[in-house]
ZAMARGU-4260 file (C-alpha; in steps of 0.2 Angstrom, whole numbers, plus 5000, padded with zeros to 4 digits):
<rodrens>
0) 5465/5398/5352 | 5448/5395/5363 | 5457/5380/5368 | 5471/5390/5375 | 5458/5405/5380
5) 5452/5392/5392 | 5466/5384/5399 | 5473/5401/5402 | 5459/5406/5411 | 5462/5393/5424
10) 5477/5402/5426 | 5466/5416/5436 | 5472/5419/5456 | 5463/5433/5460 | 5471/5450/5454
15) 5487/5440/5450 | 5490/5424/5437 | 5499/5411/5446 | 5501/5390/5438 | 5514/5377/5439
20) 5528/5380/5430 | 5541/5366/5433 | 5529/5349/5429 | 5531/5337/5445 | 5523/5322/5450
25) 5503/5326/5449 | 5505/5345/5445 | 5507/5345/5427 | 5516/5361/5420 | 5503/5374/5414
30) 5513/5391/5414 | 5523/5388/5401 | 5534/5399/5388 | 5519/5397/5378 | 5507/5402/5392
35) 5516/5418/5394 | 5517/5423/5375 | 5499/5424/5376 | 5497/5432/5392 | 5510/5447/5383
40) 5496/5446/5372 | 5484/5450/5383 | 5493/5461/5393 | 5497/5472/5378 | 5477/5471/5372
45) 5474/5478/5391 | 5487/5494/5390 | 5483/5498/5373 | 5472/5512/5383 | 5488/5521/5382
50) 5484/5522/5365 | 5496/5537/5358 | 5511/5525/5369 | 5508/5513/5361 | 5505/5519/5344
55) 5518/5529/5343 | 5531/5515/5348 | 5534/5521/5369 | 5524/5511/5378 | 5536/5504/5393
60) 5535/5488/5403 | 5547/5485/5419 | 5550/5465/5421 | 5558/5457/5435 | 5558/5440/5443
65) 5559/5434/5460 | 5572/5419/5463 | 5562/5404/5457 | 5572/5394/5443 | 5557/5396/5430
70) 5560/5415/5430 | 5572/5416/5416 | 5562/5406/5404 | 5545/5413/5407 | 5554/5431/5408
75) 5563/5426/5389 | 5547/5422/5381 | 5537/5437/5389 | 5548/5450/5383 | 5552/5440/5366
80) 5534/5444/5365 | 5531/5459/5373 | 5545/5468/5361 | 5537/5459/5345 | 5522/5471/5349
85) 5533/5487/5349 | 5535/5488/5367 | 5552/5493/5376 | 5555/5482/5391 | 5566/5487/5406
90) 5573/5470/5412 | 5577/5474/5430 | 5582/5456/5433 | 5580/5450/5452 | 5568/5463/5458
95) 5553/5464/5471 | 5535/5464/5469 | 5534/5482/5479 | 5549/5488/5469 | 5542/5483/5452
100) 5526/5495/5457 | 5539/5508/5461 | 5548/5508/5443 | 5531/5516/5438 | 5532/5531/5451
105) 5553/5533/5450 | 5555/5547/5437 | 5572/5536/5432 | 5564/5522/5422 | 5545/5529/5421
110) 5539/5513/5418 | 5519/5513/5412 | 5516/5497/5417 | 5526/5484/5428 | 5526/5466/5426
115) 5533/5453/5443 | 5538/5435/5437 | 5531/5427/5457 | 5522/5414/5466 | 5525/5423/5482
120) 5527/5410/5495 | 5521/5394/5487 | 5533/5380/5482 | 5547/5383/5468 | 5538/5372/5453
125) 5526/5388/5454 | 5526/5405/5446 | 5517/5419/5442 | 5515/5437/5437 | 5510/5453/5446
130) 5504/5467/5434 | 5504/5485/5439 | 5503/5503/5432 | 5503/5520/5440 | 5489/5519/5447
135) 5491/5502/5456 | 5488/5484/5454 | 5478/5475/5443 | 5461/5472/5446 | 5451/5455/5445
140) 5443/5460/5431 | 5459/5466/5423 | 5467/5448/5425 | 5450/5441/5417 | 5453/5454/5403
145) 5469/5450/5399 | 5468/5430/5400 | 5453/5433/5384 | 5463/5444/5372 | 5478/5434/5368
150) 5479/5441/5348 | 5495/5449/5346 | 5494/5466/5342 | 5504/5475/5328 | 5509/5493/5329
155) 5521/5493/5316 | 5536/5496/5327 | 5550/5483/5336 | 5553/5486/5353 | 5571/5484/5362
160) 5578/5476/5377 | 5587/5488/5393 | 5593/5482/5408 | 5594/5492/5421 | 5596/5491/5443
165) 5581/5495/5451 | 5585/5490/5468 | 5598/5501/5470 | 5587/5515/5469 | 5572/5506/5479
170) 5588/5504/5492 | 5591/5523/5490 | 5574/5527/5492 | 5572/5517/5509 | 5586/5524/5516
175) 5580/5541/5514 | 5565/5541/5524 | 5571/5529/5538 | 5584/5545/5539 | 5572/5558/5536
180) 5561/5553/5549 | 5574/5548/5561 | 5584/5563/5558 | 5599/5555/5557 | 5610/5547/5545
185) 5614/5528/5556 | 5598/5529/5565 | 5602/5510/5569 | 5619/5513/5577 | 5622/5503/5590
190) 5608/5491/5585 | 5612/5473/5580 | 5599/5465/5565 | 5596/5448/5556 | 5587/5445/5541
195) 5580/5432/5533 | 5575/5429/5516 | 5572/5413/5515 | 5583/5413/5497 | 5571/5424/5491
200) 5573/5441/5484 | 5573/5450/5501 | 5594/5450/5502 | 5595/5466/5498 | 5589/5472/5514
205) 5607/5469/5523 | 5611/5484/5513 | 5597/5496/5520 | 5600/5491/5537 | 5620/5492/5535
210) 5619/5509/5526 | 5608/5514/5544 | 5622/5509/5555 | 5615/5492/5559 | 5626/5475/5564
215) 5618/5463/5551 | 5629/5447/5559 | 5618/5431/5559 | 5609/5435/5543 | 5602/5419/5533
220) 5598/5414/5516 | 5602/5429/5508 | 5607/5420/5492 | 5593/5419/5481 | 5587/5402/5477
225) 5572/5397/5467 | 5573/5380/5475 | 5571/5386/5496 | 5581/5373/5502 | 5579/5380/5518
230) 5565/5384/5523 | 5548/5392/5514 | 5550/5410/5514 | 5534/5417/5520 | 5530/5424/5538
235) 5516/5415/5541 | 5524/5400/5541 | 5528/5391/5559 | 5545/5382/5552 | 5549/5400/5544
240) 5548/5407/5560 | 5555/5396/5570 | 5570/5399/5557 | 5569/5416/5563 | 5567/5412/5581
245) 5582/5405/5581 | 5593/5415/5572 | 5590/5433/5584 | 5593/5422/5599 | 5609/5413/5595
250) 5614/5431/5589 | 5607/5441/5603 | 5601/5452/5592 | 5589/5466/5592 | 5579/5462/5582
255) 5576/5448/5567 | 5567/5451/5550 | 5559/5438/5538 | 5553/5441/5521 | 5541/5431/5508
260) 5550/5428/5491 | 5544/5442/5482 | 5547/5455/5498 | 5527/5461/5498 | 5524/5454/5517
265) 5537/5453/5530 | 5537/5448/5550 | 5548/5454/5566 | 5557/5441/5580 | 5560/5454/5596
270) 5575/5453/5607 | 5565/5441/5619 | 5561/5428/5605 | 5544/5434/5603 | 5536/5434/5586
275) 5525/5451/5577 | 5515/5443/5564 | 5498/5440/5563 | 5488/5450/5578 | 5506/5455/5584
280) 5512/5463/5566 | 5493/5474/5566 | 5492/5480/5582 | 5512/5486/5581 | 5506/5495/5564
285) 5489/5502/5570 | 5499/5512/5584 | 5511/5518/5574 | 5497/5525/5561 | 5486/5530/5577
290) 5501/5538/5584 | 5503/5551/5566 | 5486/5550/5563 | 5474/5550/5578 | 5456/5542/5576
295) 5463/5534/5560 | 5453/5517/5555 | 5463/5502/5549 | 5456/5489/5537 | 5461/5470/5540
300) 5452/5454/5537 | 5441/5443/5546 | 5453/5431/5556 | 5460/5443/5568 | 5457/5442/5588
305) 5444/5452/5596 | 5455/5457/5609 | 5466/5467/5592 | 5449/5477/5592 | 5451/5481/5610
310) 5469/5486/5607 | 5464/5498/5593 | 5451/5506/5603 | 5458/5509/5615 | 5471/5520/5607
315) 5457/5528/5601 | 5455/5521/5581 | 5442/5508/5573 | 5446/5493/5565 | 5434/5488/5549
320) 5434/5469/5548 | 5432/5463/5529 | 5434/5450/5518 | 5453/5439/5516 | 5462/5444/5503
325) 5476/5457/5501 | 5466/5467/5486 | 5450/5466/5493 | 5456/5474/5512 | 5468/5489/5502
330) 5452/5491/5491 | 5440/5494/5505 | 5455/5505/5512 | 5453/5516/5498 | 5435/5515/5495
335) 5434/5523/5514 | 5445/5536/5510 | 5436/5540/5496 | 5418/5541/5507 | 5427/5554/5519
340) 5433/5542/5531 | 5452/5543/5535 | 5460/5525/5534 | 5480/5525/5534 | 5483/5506/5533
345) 5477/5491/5526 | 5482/5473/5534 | 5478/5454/5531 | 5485/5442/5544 | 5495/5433/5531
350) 5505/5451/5533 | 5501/5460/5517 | 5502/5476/5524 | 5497/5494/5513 | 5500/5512/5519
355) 5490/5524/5513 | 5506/5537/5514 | 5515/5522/5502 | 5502/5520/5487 | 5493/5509/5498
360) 5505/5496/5490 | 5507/5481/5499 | 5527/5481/5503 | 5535/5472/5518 | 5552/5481/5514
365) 5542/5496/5520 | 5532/5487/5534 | 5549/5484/5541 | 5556/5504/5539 | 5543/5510/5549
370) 5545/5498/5564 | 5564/5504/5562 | 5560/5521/5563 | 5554/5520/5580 | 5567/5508/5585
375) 5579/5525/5589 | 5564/5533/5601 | 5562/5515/5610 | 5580/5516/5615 | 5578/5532/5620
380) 5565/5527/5633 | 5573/5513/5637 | 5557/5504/5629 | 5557/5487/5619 | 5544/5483/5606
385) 5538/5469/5619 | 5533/5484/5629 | 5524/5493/5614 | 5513/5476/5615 | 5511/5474/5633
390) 5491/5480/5630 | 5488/5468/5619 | 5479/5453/5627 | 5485/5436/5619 | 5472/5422/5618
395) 5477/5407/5630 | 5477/5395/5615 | 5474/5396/5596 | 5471/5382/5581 | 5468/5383/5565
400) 5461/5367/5554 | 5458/5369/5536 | 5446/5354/5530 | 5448/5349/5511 | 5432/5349/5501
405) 5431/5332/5493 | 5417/5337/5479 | 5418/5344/5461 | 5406/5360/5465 | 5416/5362/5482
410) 5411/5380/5484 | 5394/5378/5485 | 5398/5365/5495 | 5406/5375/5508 | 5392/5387/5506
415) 5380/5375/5512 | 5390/5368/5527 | 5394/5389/5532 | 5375/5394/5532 | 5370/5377/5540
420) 5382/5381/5553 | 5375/5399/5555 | 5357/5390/5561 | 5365/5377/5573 | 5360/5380/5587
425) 5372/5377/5605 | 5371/5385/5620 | 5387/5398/5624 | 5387/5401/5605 | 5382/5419/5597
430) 5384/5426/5580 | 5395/5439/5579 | 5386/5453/5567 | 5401/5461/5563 | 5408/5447/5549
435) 5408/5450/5532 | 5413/5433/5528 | 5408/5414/5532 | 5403/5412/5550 | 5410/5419/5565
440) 5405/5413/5583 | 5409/5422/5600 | 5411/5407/5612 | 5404/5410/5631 | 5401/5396/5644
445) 5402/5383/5642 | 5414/5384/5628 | 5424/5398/5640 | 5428/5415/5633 | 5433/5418/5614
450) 5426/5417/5594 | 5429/5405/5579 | 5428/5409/5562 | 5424/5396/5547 | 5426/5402/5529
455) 5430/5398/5514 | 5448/5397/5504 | 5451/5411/5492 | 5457/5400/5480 | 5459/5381/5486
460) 5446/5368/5490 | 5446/5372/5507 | 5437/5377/5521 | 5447/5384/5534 | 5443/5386/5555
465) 5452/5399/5566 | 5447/5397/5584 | 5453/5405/5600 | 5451/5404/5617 | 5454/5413/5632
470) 5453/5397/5642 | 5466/5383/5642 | 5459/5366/5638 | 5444/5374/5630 | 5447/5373/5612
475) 5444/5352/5608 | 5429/5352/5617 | 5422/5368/5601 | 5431/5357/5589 | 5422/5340/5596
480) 5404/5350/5592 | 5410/5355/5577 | 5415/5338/5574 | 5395/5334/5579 | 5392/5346/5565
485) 5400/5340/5550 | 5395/5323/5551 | 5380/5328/5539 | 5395/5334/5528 | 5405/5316/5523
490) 5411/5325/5509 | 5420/5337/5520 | 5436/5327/5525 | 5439/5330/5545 | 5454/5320/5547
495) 5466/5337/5553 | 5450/5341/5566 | 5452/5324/5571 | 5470/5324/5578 | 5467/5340/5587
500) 5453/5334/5597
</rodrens>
């Protein structure tokens, strides 16, 4: 057992579990059936705090799986195991990660706790699992508590098997407020829509926008298929995009909306071709929540542009720059609420995106309602989202470079190379005070007008750069000093620095 205790451990992503489970050539398979029986261990050991539930034989899990060809198995053996311990299991099949969350809050299934068989965006030899309750996500902690207690617990009961629809009512649910707020039952009469769901589990989103009175015709890869034979489904991904790109301009359509496989981030394509991720996708967001909630402050991570802070002080709020991660920006979020300071959203640049009207669950199925809610208003006006932007400055050029860390203790490695950099000393670079991770620089002349942020990976061996520049041509000549730099560093490889300079 401490043999699998360990390897299991490895298994640790943050506040989700994620591994390989389809073995290919040099990622050999480590979530396996048998990994997942012992995480149904664990995860029973972590909700026994439901005690009487669970004693008493009616402690509920939802499952649902995204469209990776390794759900089925894993999703077998976890509620084999789970209904071994006395547990009754909601399979709710294909689902979403947002949704999943939501079968705890819908007073038709109830669920106490919610498990989602995912990887997110990664490739289809992996997999994971999301775990909620009521009250939210798991915590890191919560992960590392449930990867040490794989015992099986008895409770003297067997538990059964339903299967039930949860997107239907998640669909419902969507529908509602887009109406509700709208006033109107086909708000999007008139309005011509493409999605994308890079044969993930965002399909189902066809049906919300046909129910409002939209024209879905160009919609691609609705079908799910764990194998992405398309394209990778995730919105921070430049082929995605492009994908996308294309798809609203051969249709002439409105609008274009991509999804990650498992639906918790999502990005727009406008009319003109014009992409709202990243920057884009915050500062349509923060005026939305600034709009409903004047003065508001809006939590995203490090890597965004100084001129989105502009943006969102102009129309009057604060941004609160904080460390990458989707758990660590909602957390803050919620930590500021609870200090007295209003926050309404949550945002990474990756698009993770959590209203705090919504749970403060991250869900790109809802990221994308309220951009359609104002669709109806811009008509109106005769406005496009393009014009909701136009304030928003965009940096003349923009790289990122993420340099592998070639040595077995890489994070202090990249610890090192991030406070060194901190002491170098070049003129026209400034530290910026206002960083609560790795090192950001605000460039002045020479090095013309912008910033550069170095940190390190959440969860690779990696140290990634984000630099832009209001200056064309600008940008080799930071990354050529940088280059200067990490040549005391021959263990950080800078071969993708290299072929941008």
């Amino acid at each position: 057992m401490e043999l699998e205790k360990n390897e299991l451990l490895s298994l640790k992503n943050g506040s989700d579990i994620r591994g390989v489970a389809i073995a290919v050539e040099d990622f050999p398979a480590n979530l396996t059936p048998e990994a997942v029986t012992l995480i149904a261990n664990g995860l029973v050991s972590w909700l026994r705090k439901e005690e009487a539930l669970y004693q008493e034989g009616k402690l509920t899990i939802g499952v649902g799986q995204d469209s990776r060809i390794s759900g089925d198995s894993l999703k077998k053996a976890l509620i084999q195991q789970l209904t071994a311990q006395g547990v009754q299991v909601i399979d709710f099949q294909l689902a979403t990660t947002p949704a999943m969350f939501m079968s705890t809050q819908y007073p038709e299934f109830n669920c106490d706790a919610a498990v989602m068989l995912t990887a997110s965006h990664l490739p289809y030899y992996y997999n994971g699992l999301k775990i909620f309750t009521k009250q939210g996500g798991a915590e890191k902690e919560d992960i590392q508590f449930i990867l040490e207690h794989l015992q099986k617990n008895e409770n003297g009961h067997q538990g059964t098997v339903t299967t039930a629809d949860l997107i239907s009512v998640y669909i419902d649910d969507l529908v509602k407020k887009i109406s509700d707020s709208t006033n109107s039952r086909q708000p999007l009469a008139g309005c011509k829509i493409v999605v994308d769901a890079g044969n993930g589990a965002g399909g189902f989103f066809v049906d919300v926008l046909q129910r409002l009175g939209a024209d879905t015709t160009g919609s691609q890869f609705l079908e799910p298929d764990g194998r992405f034979p398309n394209h990778i489904p995730n919105p921070d991904n430049d082929e995605a995009m492009a994908s996308i790109k294309k798809a609203v301009l051969d249709n002439q359509a409105d609008l274009g909306v991509i999804f990650d496989t498992d639906v918790d981030r999502a990005a727009v394509v406008t009319a003109s071709g014009s992409t709202l991720n990243r920057n884009n996708l915050i500062a349509v967001l923060s005026k939305i929540v600034l709009s409903e909630h004047p003065g508001t402050s809006i939590v995203t991570n490090s890597p965004t542009s100084d001129h989105l802070r502009t943006f969102i002080e102009a129309l009057g709020g604060k941004q609160v720059r904080y460390i990458s991660g989707y758990r660590n920006v909602i957390n803050k979020a919620i930590e500021l609420n609870k200090e007295g300071i209003d926050c309404q959203l949550a945002i990474e640049t990756s698009g993770h995106a959590a209203f705090k009207e919504n749970y403060f669950l991250d869900d790109g199925a809802y990221v994308i309602a309220k951009i359609l809610m104002l669709l109806p208003s811009l008509k109106k006006n005769q406005q496009t989202l393009d014009s909701f932007l136009q304030e928003l400055k965009q940096p003349a050029e923009t790289v990122e470079v993420r340099f592998p860390l070639r040595k077995d203790d890489y994070r202090q490695l990249g610890e090192e190379v991030i406070q060194k950099l901190a002491d170098y000393q070049v003129t026209g670079w400034k530290i910026d005070p206002e960083n609560h991770e790795g090192v950001r620089i605000r460039l002045e002349e020479p090095f013309g007008s912008g910033w550069f942020l170095l940190r390190m990976s959440l969860h690779e061996p990696l140290l990634v750069l984000q630099v832009e520049n209001d200056v064309q041509g600008i940008i080799p000549k930071v990354l050529q000093e940088l280059n200067v730099f990490l040549e005391e560093f021959p263990e950080v490889d800078q071969t993708k620095l290299l072929s941008k300079i």
